[in-house]
PASERO-335322 format. One record per residue (C-alpha): x, y, z; residue number from 0. Coordinates in pm, 1 decimal. Layout:
! PASERO-335322
{rec {X,Y,Z},NUM}
...
END
This chain:
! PASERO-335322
{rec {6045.5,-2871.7,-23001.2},0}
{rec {5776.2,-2959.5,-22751.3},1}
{rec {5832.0,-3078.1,-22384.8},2}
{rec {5781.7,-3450.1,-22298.3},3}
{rec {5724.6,-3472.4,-21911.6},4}
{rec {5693.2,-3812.3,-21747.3},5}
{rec {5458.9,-3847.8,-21437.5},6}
{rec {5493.0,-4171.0,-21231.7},7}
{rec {5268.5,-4304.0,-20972.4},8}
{rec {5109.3,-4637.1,-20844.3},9}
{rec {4747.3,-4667.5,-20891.9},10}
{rec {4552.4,-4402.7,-20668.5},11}
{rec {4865.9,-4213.5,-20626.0},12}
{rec {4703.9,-3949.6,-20757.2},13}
{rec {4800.3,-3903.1,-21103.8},14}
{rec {4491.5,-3782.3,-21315.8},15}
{rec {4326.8,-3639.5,-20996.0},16}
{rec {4675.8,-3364.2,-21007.6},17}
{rec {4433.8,-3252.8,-21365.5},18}
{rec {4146.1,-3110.1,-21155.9},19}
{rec {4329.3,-2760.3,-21176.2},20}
{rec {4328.9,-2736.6,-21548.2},21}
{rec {4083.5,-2539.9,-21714.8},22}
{rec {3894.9,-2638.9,-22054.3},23}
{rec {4076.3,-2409.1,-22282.0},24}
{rec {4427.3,-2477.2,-22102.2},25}
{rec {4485.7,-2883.1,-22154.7},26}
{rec {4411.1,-3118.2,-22378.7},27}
{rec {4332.7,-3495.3,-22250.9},28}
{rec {4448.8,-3859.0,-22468.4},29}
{rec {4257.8,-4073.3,-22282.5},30}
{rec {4420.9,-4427.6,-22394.4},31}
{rec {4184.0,-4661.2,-22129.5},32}
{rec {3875.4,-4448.0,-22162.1},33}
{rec {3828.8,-4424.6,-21806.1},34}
{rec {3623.9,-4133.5,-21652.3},35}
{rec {3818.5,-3871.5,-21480.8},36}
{rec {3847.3,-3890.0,-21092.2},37}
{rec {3686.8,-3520.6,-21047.0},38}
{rec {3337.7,-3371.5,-21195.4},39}
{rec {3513.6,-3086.7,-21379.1},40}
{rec {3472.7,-3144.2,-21750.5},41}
{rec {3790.0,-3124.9,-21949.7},42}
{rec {3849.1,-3151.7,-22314.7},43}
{rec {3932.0,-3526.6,-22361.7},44}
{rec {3948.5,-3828.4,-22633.1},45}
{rec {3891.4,-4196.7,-22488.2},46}
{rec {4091.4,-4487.8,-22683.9},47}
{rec {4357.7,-4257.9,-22814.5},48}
{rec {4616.3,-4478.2,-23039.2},49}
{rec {4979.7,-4338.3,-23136.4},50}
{rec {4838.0,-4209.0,-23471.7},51}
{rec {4542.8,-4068.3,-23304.7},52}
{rec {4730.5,-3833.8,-23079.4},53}
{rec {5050.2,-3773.1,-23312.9},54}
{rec {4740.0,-3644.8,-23575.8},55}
{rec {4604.3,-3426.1,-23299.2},56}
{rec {4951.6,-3276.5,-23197.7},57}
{rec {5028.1,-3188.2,-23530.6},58}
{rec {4736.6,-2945.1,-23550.9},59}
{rec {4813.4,-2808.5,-23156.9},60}
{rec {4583.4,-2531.8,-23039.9},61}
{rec {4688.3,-2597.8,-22677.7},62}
{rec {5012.0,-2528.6,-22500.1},63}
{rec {4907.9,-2842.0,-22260.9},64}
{rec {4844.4,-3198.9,-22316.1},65}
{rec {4796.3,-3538.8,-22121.3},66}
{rec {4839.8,-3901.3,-22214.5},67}
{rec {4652.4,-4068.1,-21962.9},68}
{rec {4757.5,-4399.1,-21888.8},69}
{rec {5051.5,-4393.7,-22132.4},70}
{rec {5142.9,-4722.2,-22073.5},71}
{rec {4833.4,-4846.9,-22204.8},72}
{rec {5003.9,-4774.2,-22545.7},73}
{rec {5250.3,-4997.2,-22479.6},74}
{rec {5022.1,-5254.8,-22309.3},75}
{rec {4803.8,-5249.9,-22616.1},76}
{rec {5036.2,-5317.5,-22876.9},77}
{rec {5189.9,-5572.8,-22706.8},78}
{rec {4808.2,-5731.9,-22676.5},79}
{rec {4724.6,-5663.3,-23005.8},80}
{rec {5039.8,-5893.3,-23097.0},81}
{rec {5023.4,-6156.6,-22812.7},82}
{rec {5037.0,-6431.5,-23063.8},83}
{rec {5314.7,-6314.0,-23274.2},84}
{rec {5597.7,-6559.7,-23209.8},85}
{rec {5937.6,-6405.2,-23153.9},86}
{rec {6096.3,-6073.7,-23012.1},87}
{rec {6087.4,-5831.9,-23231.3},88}
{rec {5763.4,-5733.7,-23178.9},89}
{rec {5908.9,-5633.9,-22813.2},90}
{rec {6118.2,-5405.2,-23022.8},91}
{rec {5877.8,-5261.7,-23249.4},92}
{rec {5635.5,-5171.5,-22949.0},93}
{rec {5987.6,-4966.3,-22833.4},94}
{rec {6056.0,-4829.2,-23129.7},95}
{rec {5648.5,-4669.4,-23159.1},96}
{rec {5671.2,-4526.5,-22803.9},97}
{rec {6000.1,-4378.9,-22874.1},98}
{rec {5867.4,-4253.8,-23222.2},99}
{rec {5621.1,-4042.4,-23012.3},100}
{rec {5827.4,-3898.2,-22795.9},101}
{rec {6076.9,-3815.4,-23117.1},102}
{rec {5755.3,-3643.1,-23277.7},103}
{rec {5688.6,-3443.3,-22975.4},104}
{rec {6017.9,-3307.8,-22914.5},105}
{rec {6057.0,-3222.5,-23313.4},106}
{rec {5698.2,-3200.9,-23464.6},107}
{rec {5526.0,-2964.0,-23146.4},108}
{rec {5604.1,-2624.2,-23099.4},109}
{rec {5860.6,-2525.0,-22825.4},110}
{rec {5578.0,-2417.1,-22572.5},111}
{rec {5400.9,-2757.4,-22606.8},112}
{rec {5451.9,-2960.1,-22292.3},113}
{rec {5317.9,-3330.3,-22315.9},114}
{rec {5253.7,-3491.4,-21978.8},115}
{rec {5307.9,-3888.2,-22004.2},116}
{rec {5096.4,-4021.5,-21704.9},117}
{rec {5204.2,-4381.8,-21604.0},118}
{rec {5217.4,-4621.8,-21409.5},119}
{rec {5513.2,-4711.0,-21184.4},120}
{rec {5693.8,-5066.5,-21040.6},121}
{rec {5911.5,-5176.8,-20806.1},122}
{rec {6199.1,-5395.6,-20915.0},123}
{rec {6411.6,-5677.6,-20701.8},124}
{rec {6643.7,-5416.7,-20578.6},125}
{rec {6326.4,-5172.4,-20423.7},126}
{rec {6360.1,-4933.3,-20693.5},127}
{rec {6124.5,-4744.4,-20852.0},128}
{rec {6092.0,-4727.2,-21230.8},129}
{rec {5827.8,-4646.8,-21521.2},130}
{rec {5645.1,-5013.4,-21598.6},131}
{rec {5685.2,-5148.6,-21894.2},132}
{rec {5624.9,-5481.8,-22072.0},133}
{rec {5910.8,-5625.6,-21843.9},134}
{rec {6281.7,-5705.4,-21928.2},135}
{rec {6242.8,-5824.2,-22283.2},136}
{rec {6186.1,-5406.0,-22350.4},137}
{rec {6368.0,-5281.0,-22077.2},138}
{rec {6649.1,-5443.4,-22286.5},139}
{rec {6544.3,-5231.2,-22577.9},140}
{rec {6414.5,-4884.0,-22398.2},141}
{rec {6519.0,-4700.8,-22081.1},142}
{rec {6173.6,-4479.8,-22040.6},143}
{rec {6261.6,-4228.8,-21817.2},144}
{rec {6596.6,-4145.4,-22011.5},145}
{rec {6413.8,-3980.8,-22266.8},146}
{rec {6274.0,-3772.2,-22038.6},147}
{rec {6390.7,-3394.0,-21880.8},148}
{rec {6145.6,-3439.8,-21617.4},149}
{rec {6024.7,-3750.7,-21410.1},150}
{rec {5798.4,-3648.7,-21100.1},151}
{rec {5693.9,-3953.5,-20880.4},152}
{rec {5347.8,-3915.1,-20741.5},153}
{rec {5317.3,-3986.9,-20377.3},154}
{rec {5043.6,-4013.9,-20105.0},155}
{rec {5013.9,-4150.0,-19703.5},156}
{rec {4623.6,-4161.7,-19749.1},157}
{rec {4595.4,-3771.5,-19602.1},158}
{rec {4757.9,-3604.3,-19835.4},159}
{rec {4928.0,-3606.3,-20202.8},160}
{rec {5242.8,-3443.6,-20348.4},161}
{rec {5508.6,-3501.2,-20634.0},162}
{rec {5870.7,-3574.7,-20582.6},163}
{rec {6082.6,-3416.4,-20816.9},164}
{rec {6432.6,-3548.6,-20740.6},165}
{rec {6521.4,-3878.2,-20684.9},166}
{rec {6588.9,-4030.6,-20280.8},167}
{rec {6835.5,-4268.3,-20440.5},168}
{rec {6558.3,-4509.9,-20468.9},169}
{rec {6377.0,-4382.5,-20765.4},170}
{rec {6384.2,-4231.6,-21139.9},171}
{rec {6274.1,-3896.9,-21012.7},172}
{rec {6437.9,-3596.7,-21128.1},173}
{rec {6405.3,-3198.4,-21263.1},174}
{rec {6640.1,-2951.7,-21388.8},175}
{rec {6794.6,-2775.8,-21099.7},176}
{rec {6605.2,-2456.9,-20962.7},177}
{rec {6338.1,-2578.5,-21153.8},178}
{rec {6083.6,-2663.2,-20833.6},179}
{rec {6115.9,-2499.9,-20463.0},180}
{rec {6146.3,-2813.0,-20297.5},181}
{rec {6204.9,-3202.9,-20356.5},182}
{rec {5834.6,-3222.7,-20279.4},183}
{rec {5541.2,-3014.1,-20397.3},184}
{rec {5208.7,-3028.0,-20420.3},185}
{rec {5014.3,-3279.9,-20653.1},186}
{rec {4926.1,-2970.5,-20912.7},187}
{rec {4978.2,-3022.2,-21240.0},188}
{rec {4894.8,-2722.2,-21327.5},189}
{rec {5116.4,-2536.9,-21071.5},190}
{rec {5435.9,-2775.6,-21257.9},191}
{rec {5296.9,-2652.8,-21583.9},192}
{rec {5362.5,-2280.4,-21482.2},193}
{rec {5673.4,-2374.6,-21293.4},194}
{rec {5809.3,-2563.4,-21644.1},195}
{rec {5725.8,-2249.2,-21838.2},196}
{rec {5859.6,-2007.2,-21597.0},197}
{rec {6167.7,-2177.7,-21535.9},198}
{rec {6268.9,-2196.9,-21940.9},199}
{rec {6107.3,-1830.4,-22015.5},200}
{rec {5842.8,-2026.2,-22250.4},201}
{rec {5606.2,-1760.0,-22240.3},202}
{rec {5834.9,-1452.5,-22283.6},203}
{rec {6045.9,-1591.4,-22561.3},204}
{rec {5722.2,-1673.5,-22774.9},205}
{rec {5624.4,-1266.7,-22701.0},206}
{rec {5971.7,-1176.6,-22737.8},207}
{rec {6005.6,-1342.2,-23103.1},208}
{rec {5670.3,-1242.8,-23217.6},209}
{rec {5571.7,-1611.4,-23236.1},210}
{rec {5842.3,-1735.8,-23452.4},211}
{rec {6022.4,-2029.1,-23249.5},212}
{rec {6346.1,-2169.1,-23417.7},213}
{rec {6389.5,-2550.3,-23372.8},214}
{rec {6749.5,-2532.6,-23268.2},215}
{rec {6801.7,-2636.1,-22896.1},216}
{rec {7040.6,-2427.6,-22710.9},217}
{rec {7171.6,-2617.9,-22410.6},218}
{rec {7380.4,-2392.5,-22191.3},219}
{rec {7613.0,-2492.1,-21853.6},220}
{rec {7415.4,-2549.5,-21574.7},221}
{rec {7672.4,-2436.5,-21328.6},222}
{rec {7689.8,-2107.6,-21477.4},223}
{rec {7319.5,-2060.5,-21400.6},224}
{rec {7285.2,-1768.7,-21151.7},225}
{rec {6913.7,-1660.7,-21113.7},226}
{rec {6580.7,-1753.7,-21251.7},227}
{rec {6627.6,-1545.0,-21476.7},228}
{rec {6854.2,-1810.9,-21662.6},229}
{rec {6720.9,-2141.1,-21811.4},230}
{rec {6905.9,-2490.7,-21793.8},231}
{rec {6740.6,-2516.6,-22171.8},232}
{rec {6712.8,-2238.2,-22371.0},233}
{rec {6442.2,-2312.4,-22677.0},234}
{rec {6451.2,-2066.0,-22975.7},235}
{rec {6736.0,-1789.6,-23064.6},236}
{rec {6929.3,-1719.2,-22786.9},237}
{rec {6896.1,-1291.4,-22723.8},238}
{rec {7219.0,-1166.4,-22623.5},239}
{rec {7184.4,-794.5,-22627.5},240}
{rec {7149.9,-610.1,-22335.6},241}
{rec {6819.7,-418.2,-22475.8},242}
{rec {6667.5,-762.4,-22534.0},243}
{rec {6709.1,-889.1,-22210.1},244}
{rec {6638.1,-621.1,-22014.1},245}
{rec {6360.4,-606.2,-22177.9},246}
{rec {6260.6,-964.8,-22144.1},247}
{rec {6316.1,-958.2,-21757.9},248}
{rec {6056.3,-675.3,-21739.8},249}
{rec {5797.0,-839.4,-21940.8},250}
{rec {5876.9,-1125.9,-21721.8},251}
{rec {5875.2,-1002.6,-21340.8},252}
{rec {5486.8,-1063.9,-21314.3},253}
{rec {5489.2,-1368.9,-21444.2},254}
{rec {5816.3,-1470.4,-21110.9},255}
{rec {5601.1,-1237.1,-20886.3},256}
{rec {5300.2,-1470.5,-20957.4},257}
{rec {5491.8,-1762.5,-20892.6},258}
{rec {5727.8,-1720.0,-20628.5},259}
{rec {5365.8,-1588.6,-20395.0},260}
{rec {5201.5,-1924.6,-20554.1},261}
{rec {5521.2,-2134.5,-20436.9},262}
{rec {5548.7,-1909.9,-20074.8},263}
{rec {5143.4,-2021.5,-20054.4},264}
{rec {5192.8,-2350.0,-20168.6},265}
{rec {5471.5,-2396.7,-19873.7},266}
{rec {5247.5,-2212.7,-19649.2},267}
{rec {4977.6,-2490.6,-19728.1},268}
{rec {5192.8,-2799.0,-19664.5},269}
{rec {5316.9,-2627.3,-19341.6},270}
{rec {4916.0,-2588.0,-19240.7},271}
{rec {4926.6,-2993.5,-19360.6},272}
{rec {5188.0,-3104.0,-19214.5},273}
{rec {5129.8,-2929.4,-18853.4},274}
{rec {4835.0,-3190.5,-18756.2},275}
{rec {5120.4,-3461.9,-18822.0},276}
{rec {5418.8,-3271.8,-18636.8},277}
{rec {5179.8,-3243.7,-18358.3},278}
{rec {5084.5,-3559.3,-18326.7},279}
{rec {5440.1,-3718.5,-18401.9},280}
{rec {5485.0,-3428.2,-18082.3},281}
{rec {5229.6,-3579.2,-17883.1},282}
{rec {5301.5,-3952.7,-17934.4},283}
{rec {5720.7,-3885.4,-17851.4},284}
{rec {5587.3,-3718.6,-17558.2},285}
{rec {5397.0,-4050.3,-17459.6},286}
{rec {5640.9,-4235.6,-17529.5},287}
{rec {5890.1,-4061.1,-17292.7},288}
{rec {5625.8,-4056.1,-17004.1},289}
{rec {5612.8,-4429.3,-17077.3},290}
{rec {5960.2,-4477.7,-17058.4},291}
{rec {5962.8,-4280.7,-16747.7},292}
{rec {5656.8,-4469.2,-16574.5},293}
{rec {5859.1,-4825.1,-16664.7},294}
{rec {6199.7,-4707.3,-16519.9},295}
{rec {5960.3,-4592.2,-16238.4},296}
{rec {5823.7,-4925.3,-16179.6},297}
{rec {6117.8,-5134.3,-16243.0},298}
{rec {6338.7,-4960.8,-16021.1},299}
{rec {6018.1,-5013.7,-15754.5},300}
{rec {6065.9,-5399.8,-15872.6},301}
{rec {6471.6,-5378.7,-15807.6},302}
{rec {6415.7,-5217.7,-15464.9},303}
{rec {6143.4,-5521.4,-15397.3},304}
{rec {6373.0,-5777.8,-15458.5},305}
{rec {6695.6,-5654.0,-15271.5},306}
{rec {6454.3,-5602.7,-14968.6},307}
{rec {6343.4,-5917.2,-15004.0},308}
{rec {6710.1,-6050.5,-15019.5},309}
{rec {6771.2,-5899.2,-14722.6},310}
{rec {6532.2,-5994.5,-14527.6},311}
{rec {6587.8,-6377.7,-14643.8},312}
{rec {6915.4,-6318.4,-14531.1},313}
{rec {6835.4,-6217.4,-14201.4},314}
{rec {6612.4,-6497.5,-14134.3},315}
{rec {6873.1,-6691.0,-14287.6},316}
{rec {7142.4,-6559.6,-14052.3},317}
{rec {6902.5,-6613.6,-13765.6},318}
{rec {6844.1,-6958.6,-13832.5},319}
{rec {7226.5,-7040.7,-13843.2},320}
{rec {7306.8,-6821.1,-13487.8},321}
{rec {6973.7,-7043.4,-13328.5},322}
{rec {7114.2,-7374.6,-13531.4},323}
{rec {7471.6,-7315.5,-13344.5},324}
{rec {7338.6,-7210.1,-13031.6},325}
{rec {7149.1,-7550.1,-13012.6},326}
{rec {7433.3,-7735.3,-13103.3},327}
{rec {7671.7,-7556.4,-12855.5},328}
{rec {7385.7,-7617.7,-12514.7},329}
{rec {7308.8,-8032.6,-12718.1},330}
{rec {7747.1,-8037.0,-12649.3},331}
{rec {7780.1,-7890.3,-12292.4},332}
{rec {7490.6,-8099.5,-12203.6},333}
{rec {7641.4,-8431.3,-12358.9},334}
{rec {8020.1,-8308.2,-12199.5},335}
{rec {7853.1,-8235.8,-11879.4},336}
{rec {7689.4,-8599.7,-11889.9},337}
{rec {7996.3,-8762.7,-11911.1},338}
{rec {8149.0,-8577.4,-11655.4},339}
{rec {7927.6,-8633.9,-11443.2},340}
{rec {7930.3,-9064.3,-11572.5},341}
{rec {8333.4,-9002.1,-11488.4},342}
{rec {8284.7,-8939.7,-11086.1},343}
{rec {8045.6,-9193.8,-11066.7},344}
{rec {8299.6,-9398.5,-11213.8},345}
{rec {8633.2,-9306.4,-10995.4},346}
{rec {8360.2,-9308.1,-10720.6},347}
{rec {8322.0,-9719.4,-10760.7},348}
{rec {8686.6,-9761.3,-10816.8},349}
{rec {8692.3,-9764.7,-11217.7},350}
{rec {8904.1,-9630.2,-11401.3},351}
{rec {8741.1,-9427.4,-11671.2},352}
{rec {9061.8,-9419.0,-11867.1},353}
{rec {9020.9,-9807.4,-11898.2},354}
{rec {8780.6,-9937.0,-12141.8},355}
{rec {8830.2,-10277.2,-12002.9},356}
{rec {8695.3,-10116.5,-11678.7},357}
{rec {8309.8,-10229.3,-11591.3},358}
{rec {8114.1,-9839.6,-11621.4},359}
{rec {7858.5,-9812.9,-11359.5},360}
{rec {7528.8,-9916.3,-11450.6},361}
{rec {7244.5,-9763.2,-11376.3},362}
{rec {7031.8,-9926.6,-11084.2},363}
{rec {6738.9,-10077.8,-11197.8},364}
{rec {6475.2,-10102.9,-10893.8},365}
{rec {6157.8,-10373.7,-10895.3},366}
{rec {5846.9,-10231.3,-10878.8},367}
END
């Protein structure tokens, strides 16, 4: 009862790269596009690997880890291989052989096998992301990632690389619960390969059954999980007895101690990582405030500018309606004061002003 895992990732999302911590004898490499790995370490590999090819190889395992690099070059190349079969069932049968190998991994490996499925991810009309595949014609016929236990969606901002093991609502991401210390960590395969067997007790059920491994699959409650020390899946006969598991919690402590100082100095590393970024996300808010402060600075300067200026308009304003008036009012006492003075002139020749059939006085006009 091996372990299908499926790893998603766009191109240069660093899915074959997460490999470089692998040694030789610890993974085995189906390389279905025959392209060189992204590292110079030399790892056990076989370029064009078909579905017979690698179901052959797992039958005779000798390694706990293997790697189907791209894997959805299988199901690229059969659908090439049949482009000019008319019809949809060939859409079907290309299902049907990818599901075949994932049936002949979880019944035809042995319990401590874990298969990793590299491939390649899209995003669909709604912004999710999902495993590719030949497109709706087999989406209608296979759901990839729910024949998998655990999807991890490889990630990257250029800097830096990391897995997400649980989904944000906007992809097929998950892992058994308790399984990884964080929704992200570190693009290391090999460090998920340890975490895998460490969270089902792979390693100290094979030494606690002396190699035998049944190929019933014990599935126990996940909410009664209390400690590591419990498994979401159990593989193998289930040891009840208090001798059995005390003594498979001893045998087991080195193998948690090992791995809860490689998780504290994996967080430890991403904290180192991620401080350049905090600090700079530090320094830039900090800009940004002094720039908010230097424009309220400046525009309240602006606001002060133009009510000065309003003010002063309206004191010139102001003044030119008092100097406006005060010509007016001397232009009216002068004209009043003119005809006044016409008035005497007139009761002084015997006119009546009051008359306007009464001759005014006219003005003398003297010869030169």
């Amino acid at each position: 009862m091996g372990i299908p895992v499926l790893v998603l990732g766009e191109s240069g999302s660093g899915k074959t790269s997460s490999l470089r911590y692998f040694t030789s004898s610890e993974v085995g490499i189906f390389n279905v596009a025959g392209k060189p790995l992204p590292f110079r370490k030399r790892l056990p590999a076989i370029c064009g690997a078909s579905y017979s090819l690698i179901q052959r190889k797992l039958q005779r395992a000798s390694l706990r880890s293997y790697v189907i690099d791209d894997s959805q070059y299988l199901l690229a190349f059969a659908a090439f291989s049949r482009a000019r079969e008319k019809g949809y069932d060939k859409f079907t049968d290309i299902a049907m052989e990818f599901y075949g190998l994932l049936r002949f991994i979880v019944t035809q490996t042995p319990p401590d096998c874990i298969v990793y499925f590299l491939h390649h991810s899209e995003v669909t009309e709604t912004g999710r992301i999902k495993a590719k595949t030949l497109g709706r014609l087999l989406d209608n016929h296979l759901t990839l990632e729910g024949l998998f236990s655990i999807v991890l969606l490889c990630r990257t901002d250029g800097a830096s690389y990391w897995f997400e093991t649980q989904s944000d609502g906007m992809s097929t991401a998950k892992s058994p619960r308790g399984m990884f210390p964080a929704r992200s960590v570190v693009n290391d395969l090999k460090a998920v390969d340890l975490a895998i067997r460490q969270y089902w007790q792979l390693d100290e059920k094979r030494q606690a059954e002396g190699g035998h491994w049944s190929t019933r699959l014990d599935v126990r409650d996940h909410d009664q999980v209390d400690s590591a020390e419990d498994s979401f899946y159990a593989y193998g006969p289930a040891l009840d007895m208090p001798e059995e598991r005390a003594l498979r919690t001893q045998r087991a402590q080195p193998g948690r101690d090992a791995l809860r100082e490689q998780r504290t100095q994996t967080a430890r590393e991403q904290a180192t990582r991620e401080q350049p970024s905090r600090d700079f996300a530090r320094e830039a808010a900090a800009r940004e405030a002094s720039a908010r402060e230097q424009a309220a600075r400046e525009q309240s300067s602006r606001d002060t500018a133009r009510e000065q200026a309003a003010r002063e308009q309206a004191a010139r304003d102001q003044s030119s309606r008092d100097t406006a008036r005060e010509q007016a009012a001397r232009e009216a006492f002068h004209r009043e004061q003119a005809s006044g003075e016409q008035r005497e002139q007139a009761v002084s020749e015997g006119c009546d002003p009051d008359d306007p059939l009464s001759p005014m006085p006219q003005e003398e006009h003297h010869d030169a």
